[in-house]
N, C-alpha and C positions, 0 to 999 in steps of 0.2 A: 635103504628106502629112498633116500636123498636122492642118489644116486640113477636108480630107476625113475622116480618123479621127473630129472634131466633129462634122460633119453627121451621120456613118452614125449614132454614140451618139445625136442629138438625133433623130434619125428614127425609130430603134429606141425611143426611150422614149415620144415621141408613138403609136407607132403600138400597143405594151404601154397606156400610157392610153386605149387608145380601143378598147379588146377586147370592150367593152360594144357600141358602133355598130357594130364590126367583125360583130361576133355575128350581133347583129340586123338589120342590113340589105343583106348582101351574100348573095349563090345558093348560096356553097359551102357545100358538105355540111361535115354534123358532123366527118368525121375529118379532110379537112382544115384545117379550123379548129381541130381539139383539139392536132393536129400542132405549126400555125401558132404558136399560142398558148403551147405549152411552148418553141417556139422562142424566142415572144420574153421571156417568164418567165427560162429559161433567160441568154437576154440580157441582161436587164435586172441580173439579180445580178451577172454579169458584171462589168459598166456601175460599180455600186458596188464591187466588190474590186481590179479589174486599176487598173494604175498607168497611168502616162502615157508610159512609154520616153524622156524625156528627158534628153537628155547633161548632165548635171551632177553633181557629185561629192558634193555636201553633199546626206542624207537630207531632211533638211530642208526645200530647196531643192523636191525632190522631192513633198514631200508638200503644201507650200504650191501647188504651181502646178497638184498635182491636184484639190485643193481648189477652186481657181479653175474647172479648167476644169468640175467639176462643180455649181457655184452658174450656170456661165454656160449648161451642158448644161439644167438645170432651169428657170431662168427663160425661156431661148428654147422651152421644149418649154410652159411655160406662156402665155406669150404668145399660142402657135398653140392649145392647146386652148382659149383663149379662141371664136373662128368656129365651132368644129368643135361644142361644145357646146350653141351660142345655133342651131344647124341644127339639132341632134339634137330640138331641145326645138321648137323652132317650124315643121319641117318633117314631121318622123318623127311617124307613129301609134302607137307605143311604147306600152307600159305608163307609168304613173306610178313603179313599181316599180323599174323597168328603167333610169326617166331619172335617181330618186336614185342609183342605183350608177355610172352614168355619169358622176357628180357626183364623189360619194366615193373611187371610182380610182382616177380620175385626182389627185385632190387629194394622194389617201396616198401615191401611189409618187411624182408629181413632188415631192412634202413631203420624200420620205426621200430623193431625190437630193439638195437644198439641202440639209436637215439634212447629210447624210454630210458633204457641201462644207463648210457650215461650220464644222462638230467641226475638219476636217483641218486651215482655217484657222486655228483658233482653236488648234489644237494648234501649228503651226509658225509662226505668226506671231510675229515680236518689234517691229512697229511698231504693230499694236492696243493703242490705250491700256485701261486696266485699266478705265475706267469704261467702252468700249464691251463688254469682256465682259459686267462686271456686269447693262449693259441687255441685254446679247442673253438670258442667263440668266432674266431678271425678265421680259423681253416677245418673247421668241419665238413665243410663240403668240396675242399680239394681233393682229388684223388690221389693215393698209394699215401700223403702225406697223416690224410685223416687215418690211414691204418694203424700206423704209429703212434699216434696221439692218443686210441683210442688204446691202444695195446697196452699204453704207458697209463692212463687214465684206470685202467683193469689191476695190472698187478699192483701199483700204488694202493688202490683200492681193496685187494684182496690181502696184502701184506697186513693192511690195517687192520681188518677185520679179525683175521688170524692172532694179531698182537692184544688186539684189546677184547678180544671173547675169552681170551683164555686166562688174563688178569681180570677181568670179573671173574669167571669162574674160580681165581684163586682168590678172590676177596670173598666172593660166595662160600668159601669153605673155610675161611678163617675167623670168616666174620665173628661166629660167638667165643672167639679166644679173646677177640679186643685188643688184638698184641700193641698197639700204640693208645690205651688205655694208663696214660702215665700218673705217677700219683698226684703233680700236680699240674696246672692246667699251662697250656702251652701258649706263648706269645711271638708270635713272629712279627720280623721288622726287618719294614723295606729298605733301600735305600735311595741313595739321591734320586732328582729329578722323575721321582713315582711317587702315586698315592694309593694308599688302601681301597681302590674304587673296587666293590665286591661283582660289579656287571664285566667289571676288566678286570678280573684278579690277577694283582703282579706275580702271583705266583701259581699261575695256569692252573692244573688239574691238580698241585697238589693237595690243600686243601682238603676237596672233596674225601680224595685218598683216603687221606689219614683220620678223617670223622669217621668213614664207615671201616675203619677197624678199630675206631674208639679212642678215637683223641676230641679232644678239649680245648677247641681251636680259637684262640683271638689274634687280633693284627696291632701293632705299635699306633700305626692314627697320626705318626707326625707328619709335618706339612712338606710339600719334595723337596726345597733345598732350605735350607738354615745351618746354622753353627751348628757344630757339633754340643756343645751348651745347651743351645733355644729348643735343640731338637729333643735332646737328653730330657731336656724339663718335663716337655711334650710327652713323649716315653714314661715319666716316670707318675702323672696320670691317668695313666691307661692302666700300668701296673697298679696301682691302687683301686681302679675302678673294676679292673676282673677281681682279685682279691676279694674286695668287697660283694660285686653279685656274686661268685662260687663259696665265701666261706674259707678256701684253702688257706692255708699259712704262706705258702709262695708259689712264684713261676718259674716255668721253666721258658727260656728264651730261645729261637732260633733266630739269629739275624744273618743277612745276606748285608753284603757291602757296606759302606758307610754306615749304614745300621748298626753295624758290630760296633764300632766306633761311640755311636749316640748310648748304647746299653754300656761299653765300660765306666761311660763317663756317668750314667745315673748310678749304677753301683758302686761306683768310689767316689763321685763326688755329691752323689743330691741323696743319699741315707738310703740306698735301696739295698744294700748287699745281706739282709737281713731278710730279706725279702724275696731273692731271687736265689734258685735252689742250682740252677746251670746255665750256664751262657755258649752259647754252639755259635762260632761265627764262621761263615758260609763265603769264601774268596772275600774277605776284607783285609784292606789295604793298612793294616796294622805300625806299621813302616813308610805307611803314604806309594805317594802314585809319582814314578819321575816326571812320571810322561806331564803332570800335572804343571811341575815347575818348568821343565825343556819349553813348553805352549805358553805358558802367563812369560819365561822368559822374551819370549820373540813375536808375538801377537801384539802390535798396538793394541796400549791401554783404548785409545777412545773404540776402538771394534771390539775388544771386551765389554767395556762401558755399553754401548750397542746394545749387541750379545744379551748381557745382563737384564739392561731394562725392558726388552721384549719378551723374553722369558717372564718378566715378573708379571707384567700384564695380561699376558696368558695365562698363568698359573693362577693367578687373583680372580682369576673370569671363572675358571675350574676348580676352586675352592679354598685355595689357600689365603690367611689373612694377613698373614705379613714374609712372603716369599724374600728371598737374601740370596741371589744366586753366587756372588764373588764369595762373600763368607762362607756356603757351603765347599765352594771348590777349591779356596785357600787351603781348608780344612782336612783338602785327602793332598796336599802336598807334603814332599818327603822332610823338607825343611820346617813344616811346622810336626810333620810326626813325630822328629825326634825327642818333643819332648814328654809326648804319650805315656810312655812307660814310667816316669817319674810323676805329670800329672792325674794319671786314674794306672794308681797299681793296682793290683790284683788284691783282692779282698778275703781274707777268712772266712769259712765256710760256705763259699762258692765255688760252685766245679767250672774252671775255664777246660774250653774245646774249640779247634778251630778245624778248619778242612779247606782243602783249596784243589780245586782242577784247570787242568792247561789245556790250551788250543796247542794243535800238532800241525795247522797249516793252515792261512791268511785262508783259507777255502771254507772255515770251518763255519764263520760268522760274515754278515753284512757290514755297511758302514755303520758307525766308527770302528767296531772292534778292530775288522782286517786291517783298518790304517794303523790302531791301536798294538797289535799282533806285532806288525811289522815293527814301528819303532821303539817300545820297548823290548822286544828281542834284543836288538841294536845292544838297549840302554841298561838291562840288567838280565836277560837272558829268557827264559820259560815264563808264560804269564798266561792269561783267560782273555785276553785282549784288554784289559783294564788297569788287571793288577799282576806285579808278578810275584811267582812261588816263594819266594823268600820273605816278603813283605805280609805275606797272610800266615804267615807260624807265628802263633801265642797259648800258649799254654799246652795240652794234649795235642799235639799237633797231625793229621793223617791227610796224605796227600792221595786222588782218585787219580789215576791212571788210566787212561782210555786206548783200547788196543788198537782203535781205529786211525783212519787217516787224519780224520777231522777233527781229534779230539771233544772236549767241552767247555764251552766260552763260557763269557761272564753272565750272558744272558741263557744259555742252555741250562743251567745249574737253577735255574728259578724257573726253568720249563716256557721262557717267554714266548717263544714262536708256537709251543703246543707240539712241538716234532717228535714222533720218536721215533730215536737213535738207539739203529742196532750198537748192542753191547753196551748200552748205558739206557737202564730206566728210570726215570729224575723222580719218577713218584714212589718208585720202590728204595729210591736212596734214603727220602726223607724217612718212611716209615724202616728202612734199616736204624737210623739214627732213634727215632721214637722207640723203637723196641727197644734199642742198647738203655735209653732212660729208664725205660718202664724193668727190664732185666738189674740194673742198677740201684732203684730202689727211688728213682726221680719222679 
């Protein structure tokens, strides 16, 4: 039915483009034709306001796919007035007059299908990178180049649509199993230099994910850079304070980076381990960060000092109340790591779990990672651009392998940019992990 609905629109707007040859070279009388003509005038506007009737729940969803179908209604109606034109001009006795507006029509109405298409694109897309807008904005109206843009602009757009209609659809069918319905409530915790801001959530789409298949979602709440201590304190408030609204006996923790860090240290050192049922630490720097010490080695202290105090200023403006940038980032160095394992060991009747993914090529992230990529490669081999493979194994340890070029960085893994990467779905990882808790008895 789709399908057909296509052709009628892409017929309808060929045969409105061609109201010039329709005119002049067919028998019927004028009121016919004047009839014919508002009909498909009338059509045409149509064509650009009416939706798509598409079963999906997300507007979004909705307006991305009608975008598509209208970039792909346009260029199939351009394609065909391509023959129809090169007849008009090389067969027809026509005016001169006659053959530029036959030229022109068609251009401006098939122009304002694509245009409409790709506003709606560019309006609901979240996989168009930002420099493809920039260029579409700067060269839409160059020739052969706007083809391109606009072609790239389509299947970007139809990829997307494809990938996220069909994970609803698979959320929509899972929905009343609740598979990431764990038993007890789940606490995730950021790491450095981020805050829990829920309009910016550090951890993009997954979230949402995992609520609607029935998790019990809270965020750690410490401030972006502090000790590993100040931060831990911080952490081990929040864990008191879900406890207390849900009722449950304990949580379950998912930390990403330094986070991991901040949760061992409340569970062995500030009385939480009684409390907390598993700890999942998500590419943290267990072992520290070389790259951490190689930089505070050879950086002028006073352009640290710098560094430091403008970040704190910043961050004090954005919410934090007593921001510590050097103490947080001594704190993922490999020389104060070592003595990790003897200051917050591993605690009785808590499940330690860690996971760790690797960049496969400086192409995979922006700055810093790819500088990060490069020199710890150098400095200890495979890493997320942050941290490397060896420094994130603690306890059950499982490493994600990504069969692609570009791997998954330190930020792909918390879904930061919102990208998705074929052969890696960062929202179906989390709710993998949340089943295995909830299959577990967590």
């Amino acid at each position: 039915m789709k399908r057909i609905v296509h052709i009628c629109e892409t017929a309808l707007l060929i045969l409105t483009a061609n109201i010039i040859p329709i005119w002049t070279e067919t028998g019927f009388g004028k009121i016919p034709l004047t009839i014919a003509t508002l009909l498909l005038c009338g059509s045409y506007l149509f064509i650009l306001v009416k939706g798509d009737g598409i079963k999906v729940s997300q507007r979004k969803l909705k307006g991305l796919h009608r975008g598509c179908s209208l970039v792909k209604t346009g260029g199939v109606a351009a394609a065909a007035e391509i023959p129809v034109l090169i007849w008009f001009f090389l067969v027809t006795e026509t005016g001169i007059a006659a053959k530029i507006f036959a030229v022109l029509l068609p251009v401006l109405l098939i122009g304002i299908v694509i245009f409409c298409g790709s506003v709606r694109i560019a309006a609901n897309s979240r996989q168009i990178k930002l420099t493809d807008h920039v260029l579409m904005m700067m060269l839409w109206w160059f020739p052969v180049v706007n083809i391109f843009l606009i072609r790239r602009f389509y299947r970007t757009a139809k990829r997307e649509f494809i990938f996220e209609a069909d994970k609803l659809a698979m959320d929509n069918v899972r929905e009343a199993n609740q598979i990431c319905r764990t038993k007890y409530p789940v606490i995730m915790v950021h790491g450095i230099f981020f805050r829990d801001w829920q309009l910016l959530n550090y951890w993009g789409r997954v979230p949402a994910s995992l609520k609607k298949n029935g998790a019990c979602v809270y965020y750690g709440n410490q401030q972006s850079a502090q000790s590993v201590a100040d931060s831990a304190k911080e952490l081990k408030g929040e864990i008191e304070k879900v406890l207390a609204e849900t009722g449950a006996e304990k949580v379950n923790i998912i930390a990403h980076s330094k986070g991991g860090l901040d949760s061992r240290y409340a569970i062995s050192r500030l009385g939480m381990a009684d409390r907390v049922a598993t700890l999942t630490t998500v590419n943290t720097p267990h072992r520290g960060c070389d790259m951490v010490d190689f930089l505070l080695d050879r950086i002028p202290g006073g352009i640290v000092d710098y560094i430091a105090s403008k970040y704190e200023k910043l961050f004090t403006v954005l919410g934090d109340t007593k921001p510590s940038f050097l103490e947080g980032v001594k704190d993922l160095s490999a020389e104060r790591a070592k003595t990790y394992d003897q200051e917050m060991p591993d605690m009785p009747g808590v499940s330690y779990r860690s996971i760790m993914t690797v960049m496969n090529s400086p192409k995979a992230a922006g700055f810093p990672l790819n500088v990060g990529y490069r020199l710890i490669k150098k400095l200890n081999g495979a890493n997320d651009g942050l941290v490397w493979e060896g420094s994130a194994s603690h306890g059950d340890f499982r490493l994600v392998k990504h069969t692609g070029k570009r791997g998954i960085s330190h930020g792909d893994v918390i879904d930061l940019m919102r990208e998705n990467i074929e052969g890696f779905d960062v929202r179906e990882f989390y709710v993998g992990i949340l089943k295995d808790l909830k299959e577990q008895g967590f």
